[in-house]
C-alpha positions as CSV (number, residue, x, y, z in Angstrom):
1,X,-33.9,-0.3,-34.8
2,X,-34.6,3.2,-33.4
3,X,-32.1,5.5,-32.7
4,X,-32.6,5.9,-28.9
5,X,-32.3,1.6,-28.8
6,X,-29.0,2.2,-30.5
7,X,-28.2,4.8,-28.4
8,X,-28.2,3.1,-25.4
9,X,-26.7,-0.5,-26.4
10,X,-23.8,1.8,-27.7
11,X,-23.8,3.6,-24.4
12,X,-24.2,0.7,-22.2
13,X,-21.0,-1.4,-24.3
14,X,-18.9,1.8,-23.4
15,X,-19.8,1.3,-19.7
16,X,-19.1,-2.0,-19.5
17,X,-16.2,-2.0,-21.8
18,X,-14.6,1.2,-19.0
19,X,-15.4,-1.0,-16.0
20,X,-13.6,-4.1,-17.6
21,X,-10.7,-2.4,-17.9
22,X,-10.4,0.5,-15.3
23,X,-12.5,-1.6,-12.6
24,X,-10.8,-2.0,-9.2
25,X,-9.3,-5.7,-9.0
26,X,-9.1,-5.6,-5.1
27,X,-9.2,-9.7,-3.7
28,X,-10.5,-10.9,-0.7
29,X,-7.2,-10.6,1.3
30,X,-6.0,-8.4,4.2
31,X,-3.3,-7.1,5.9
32,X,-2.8,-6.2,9.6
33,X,-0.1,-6.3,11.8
34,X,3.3,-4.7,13.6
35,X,6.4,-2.5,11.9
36,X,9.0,-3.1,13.8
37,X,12.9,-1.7,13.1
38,X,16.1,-2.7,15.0
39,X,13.9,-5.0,17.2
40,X,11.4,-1.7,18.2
41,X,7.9,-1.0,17.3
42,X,8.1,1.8,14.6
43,X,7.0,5.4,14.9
44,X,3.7,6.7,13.7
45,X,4.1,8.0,10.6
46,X,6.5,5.5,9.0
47,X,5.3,4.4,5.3
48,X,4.9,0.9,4.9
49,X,4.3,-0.4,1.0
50,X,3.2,-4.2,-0.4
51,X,3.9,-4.5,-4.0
52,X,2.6,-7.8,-5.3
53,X,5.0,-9.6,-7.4
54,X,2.4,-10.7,-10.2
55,X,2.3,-8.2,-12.9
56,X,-1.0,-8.1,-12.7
57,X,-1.5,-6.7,-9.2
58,X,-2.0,-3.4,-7.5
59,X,0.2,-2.3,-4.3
60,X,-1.2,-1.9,-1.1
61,X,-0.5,1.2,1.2
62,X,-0.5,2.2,4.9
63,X,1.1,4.4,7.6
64,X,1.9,3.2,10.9
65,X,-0.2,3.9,14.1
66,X,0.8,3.9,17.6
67,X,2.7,0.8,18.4
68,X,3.9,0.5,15.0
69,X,0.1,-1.3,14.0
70,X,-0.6,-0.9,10.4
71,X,-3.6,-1.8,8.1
72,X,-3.3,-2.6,4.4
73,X,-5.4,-0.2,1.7
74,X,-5.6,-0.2,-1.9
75,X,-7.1,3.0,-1.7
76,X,-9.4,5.7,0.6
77,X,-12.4,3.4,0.3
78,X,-10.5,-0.4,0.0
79,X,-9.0,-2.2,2.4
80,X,-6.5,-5.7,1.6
81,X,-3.6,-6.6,-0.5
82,X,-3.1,-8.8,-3.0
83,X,-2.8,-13.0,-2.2
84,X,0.5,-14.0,-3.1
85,X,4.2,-13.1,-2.9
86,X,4.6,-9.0,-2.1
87,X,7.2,-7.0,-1.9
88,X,7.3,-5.0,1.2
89,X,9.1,-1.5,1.4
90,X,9.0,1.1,4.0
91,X,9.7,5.0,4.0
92,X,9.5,8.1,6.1
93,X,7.4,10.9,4.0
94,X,8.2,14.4,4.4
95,X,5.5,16.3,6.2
96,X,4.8,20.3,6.1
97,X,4.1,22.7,8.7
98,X,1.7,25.3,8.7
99,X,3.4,27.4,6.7
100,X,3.9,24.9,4.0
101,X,7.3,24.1,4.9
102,X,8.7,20.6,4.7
103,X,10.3,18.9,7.5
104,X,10.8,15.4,9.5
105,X,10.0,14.8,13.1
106,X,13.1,13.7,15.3
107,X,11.5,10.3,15.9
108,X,10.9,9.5,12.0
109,X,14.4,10.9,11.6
110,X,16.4,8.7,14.2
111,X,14.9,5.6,11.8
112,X,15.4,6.7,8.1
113,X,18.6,5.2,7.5
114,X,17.3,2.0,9.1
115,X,15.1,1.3,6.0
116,X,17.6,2.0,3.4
117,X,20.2,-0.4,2.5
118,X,23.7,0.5,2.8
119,X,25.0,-0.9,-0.3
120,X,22.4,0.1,-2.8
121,X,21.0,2.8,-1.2
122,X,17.7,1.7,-1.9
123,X,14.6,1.2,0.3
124,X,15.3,-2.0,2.1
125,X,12.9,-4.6,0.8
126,X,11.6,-8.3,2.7
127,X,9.5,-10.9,0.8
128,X,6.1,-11.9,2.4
129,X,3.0,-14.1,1.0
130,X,0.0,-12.9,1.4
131,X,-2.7,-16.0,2.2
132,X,-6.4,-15.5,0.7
133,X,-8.2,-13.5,3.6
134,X,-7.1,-11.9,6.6
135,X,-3.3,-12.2,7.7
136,X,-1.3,-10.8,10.7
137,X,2.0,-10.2,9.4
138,X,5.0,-8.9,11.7
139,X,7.3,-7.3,9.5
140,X,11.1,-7.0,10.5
141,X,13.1,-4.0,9.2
């Protein structure tokens, strides 16, 4: 076998051997819906994670729009969630004025201490299921 043929089945098992285990393992599911906290829709802004409860999944992100509507990503270019049980956290990220300073706005503010639990002082957490394609989930914080 020549060289360049062995070349290029070692270069081609590396390739496939990298995409087996650093390949995305995004399903067919997604997430839409409404934040709301203390019976309101939530801010913009507001944080809202799914962690899957498999230990083989990948979270999901997103950050709420107007009216509290989010949308489900794995990443920039992926949309959905994983099927199943997820755990679903919320948080209000800093943000940074133009001078690089970090500060909240008074709306995230007046809701931060709604998503943490009192006793624990831990993000607040609610248990959904995810079905297998697209869901509309209103979650209640």
């Amino acid at each position: 076998m020549s060289l360049r043929i062995s070349c290029s089945i070692v270069v081609a098992g590396i390739s496939f051997a990298l995409a087996g285990c650093f390949g995305p393992r995004y399903t067919d599911s997604t997430v839409t819906g409404v934040l709301m906290i203390e019976g309101e829709p939530a801010p913009e802004g507001v944080r809202v994670t799914f962690s899957p409860t498999a230990p083989d999944g990948s979270s999901s992100y997103a950050r709420t729009g107007p009216g509290g509507v989010y949308e489900l990503w794995f990443n920039a270019g992926n949309k959905g969630a994983n099927s199943g049980e997820n755990v679903v956290t919320c948080g209000v990220p800093m943000q940074f004025d133009d001078k690089g300073e970090p500060f909240l706005p008074d709306d995230l503010k007046a809701i931060r201490k709604s998503l943490i639990d009192p006793e624990t002082r831990q993000p607040k957490e609610v248990i959904v299921t995810v079905e297998k394609g697209p869901n509309e989930l209103q979650l209640e914080f």
